[in-house]
GULUM-610970 format. One line per field, with one value per residue: chain; x, y, z of N, C-alpha, C, O, CB in turn. Coordinates in steps of 0.2 Angstrom, whole numbers. Atoms other than C-alpha are relative to their C-alpha. Glycine has a CB too. Example, Ala and Ser with C-alpha at 12.3 -4.5 7.8 and 13.67 -1.06 7.14 Angstrom:
<nodes>
mol (A/A)
nxx (4/-4)
nyy (-6/-6)
nzz (0/-1)
caxx (62/68)
cayy (-22/-5)
cazz (39/36)
cxx (4/-4)
cyy (6/5)
czz (0/3)
oxx (9/-1)
oyy (5/11)
ozz (3/4)
cbxx (-5/2)
cbyy (0/2)
cbzz (6/-7)
</nodes>
This chain:
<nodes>
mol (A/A/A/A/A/A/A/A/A/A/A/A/A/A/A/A/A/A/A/A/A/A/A/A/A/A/A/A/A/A/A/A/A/A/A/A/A/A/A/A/A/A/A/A/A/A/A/A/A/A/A/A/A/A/A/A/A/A/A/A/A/A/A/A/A/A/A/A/A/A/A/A/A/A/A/A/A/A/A/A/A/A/A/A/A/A/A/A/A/A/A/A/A/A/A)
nxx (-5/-2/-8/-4/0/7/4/8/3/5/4/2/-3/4/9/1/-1/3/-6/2/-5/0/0/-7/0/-4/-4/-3/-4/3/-5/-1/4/0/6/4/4/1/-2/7/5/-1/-6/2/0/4/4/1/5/5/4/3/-5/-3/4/1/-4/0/4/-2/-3/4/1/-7/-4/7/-2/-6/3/1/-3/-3/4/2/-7/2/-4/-1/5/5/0/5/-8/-5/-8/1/2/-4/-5/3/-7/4/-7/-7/-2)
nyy (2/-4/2/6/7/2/0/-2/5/-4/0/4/7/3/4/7/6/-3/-2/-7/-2/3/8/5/6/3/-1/6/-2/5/-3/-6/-4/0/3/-3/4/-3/5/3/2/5/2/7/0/-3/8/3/-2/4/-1/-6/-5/0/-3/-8/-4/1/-4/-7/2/-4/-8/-3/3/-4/-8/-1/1/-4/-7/1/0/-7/-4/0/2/-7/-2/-3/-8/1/-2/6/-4/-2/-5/-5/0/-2/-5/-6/-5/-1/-4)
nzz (-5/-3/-3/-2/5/-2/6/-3/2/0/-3/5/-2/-10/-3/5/-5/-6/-5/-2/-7/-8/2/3/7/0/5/-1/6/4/7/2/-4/-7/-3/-7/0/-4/-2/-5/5/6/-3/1/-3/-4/1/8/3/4/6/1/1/5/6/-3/3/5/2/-1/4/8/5/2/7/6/1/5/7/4/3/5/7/2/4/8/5/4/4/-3/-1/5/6/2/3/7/-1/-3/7/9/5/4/-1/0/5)
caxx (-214/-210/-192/-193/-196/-217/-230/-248/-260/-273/-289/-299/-286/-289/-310/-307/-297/-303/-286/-288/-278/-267/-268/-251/-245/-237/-221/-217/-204/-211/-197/-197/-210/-217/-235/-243/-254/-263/-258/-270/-282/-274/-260/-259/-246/-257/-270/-277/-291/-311/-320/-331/-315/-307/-324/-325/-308/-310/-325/-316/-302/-315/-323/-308/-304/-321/-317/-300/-307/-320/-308/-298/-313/-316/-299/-303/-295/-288/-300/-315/-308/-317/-300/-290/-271/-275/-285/-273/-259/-271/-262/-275/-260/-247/-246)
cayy (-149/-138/-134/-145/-160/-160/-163/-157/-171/-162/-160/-172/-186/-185/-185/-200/-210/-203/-194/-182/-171/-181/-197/-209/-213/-226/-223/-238/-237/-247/-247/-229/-224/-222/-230/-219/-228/-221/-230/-243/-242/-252/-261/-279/-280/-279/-293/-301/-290/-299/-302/-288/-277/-283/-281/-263/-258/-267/-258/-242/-246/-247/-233/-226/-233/-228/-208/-210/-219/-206/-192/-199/-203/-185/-181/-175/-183/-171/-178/-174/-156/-157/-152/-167/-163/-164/-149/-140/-144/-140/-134/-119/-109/-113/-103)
cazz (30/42/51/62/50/56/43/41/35/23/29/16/19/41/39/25/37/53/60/71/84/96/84/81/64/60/46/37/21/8/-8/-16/-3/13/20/33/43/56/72/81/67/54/66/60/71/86/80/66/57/56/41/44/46/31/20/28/21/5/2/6/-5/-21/-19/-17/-35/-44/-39/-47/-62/-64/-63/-75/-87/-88/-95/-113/-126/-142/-153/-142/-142/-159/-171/-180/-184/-203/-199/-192/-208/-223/-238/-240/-233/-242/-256)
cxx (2/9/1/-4/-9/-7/-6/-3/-6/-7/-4/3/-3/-5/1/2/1/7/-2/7/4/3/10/0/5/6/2/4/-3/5/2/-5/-2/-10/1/-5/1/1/-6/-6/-1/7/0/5/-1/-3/-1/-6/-6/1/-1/7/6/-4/0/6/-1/-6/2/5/-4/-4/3/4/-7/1/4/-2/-5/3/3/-3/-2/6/-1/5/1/-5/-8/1/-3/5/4/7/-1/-4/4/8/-4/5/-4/4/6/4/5)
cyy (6/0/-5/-7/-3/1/1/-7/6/-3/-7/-5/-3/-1/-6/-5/0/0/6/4/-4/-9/-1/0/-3/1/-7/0/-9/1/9/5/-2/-1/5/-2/1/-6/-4/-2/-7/-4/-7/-2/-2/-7/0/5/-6/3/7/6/2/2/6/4/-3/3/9/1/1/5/5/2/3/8/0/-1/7/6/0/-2/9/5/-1/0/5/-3/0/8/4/5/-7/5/-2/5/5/2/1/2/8/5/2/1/4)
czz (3/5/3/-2/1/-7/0/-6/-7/4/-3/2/6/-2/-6/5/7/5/2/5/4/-4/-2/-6/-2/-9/-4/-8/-3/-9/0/5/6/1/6/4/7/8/5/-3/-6/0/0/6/8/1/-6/-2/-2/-5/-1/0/-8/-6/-1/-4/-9/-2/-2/-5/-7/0/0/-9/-4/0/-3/-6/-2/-1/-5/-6/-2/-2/-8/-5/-6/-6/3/0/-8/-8/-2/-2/-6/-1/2/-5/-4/-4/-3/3/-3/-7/-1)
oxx (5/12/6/-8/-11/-8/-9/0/-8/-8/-3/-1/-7/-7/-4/-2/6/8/-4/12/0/7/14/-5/10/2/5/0/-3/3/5/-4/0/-13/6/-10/5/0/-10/-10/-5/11/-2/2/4/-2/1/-10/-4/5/2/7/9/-2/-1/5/0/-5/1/4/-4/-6/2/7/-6/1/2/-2/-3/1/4/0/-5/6/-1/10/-3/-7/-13/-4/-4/3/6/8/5/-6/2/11/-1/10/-2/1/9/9/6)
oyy (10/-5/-10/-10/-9/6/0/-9/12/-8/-12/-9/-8/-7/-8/-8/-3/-4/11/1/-7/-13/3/-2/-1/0/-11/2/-14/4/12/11/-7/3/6/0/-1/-12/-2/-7/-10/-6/-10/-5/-2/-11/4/6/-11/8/11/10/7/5/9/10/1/5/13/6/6/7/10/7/7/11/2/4/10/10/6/-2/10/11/-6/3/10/2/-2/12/10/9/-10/11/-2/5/11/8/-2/5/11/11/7/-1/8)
ozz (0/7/3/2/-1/-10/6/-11/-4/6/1/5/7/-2/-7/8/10/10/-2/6/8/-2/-5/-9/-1/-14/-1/-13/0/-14/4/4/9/-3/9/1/11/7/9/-2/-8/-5/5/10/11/6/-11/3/-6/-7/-4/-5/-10/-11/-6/-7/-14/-8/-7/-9/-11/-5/-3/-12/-8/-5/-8/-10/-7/-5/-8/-11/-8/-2/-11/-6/-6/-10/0/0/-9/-12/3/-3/-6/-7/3/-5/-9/-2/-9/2/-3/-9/-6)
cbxx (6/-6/3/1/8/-2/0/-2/-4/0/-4/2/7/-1/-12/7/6/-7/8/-8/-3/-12/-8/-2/-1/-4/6/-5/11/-10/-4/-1/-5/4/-2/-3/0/-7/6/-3/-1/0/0/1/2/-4/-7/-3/3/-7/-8/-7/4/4/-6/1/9/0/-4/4/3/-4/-4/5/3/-9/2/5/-4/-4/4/4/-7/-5/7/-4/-2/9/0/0/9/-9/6/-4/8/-2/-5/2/5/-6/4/-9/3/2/-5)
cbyy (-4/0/5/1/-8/5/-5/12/-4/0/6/1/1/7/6/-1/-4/-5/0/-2/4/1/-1/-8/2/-6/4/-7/2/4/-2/0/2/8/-8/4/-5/2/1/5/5/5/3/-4/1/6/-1/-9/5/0/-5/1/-1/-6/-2/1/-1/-6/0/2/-6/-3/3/-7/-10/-2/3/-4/-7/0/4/-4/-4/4/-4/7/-5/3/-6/-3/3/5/6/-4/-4/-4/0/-4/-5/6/-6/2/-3/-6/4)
cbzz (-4/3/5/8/3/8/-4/-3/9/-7/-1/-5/2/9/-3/-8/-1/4/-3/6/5/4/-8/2/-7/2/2/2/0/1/-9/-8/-4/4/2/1/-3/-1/3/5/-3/-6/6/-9/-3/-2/4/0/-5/2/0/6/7/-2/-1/10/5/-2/5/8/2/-4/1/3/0/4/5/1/0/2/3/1/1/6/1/-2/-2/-3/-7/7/1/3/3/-6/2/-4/2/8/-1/-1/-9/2/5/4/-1)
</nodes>
């Protein structure tokens, strides 16, 4: 956020949902948070979205959702770190 209240998009984000220089977005408060949503692309307001345009974003959406899942499967649990907590309290200490 810059002084005067203007935000930078990351890179990654813009080539995901093709915002470029120049481009509209639309703000829209959504409860505790805020939708961004580029304008014209994804403006139901405007018209109705086809088939083909709704399977296009439902597609996009899961594989959306399979990246996340796999980053969250490769979070290593503490008995994968290959120590139990009854190995860590033995009583060969506590003489």
């Amino acid at each position: 956020m810059t002084s005067k209240l203007q935000l930078t998009v990351p890179k990654a984000i813009a080539d995901e949902y093709g915002i470029r220089p120049g481009d509209e977005l639309q703000w829209i408060a959504a409860g505790e948070t805020i939708r961004v949503i580029p304008a014209g692309k994804n403006n139901l307001s405007q018209r109705e979205r086809t088939v083909e345009e709704r399977l296009e974003l439902f597609d996009r959406a899961t594989q959306r959702q399979k990246r996340r899942q796999a980053k969250a499967d490769k979070v290593v649990s503490p008995a994968a770190r290959g120590w139990k907590r009854e190995e860590l309290y033995d009583d060969s200490f506590a003489d």
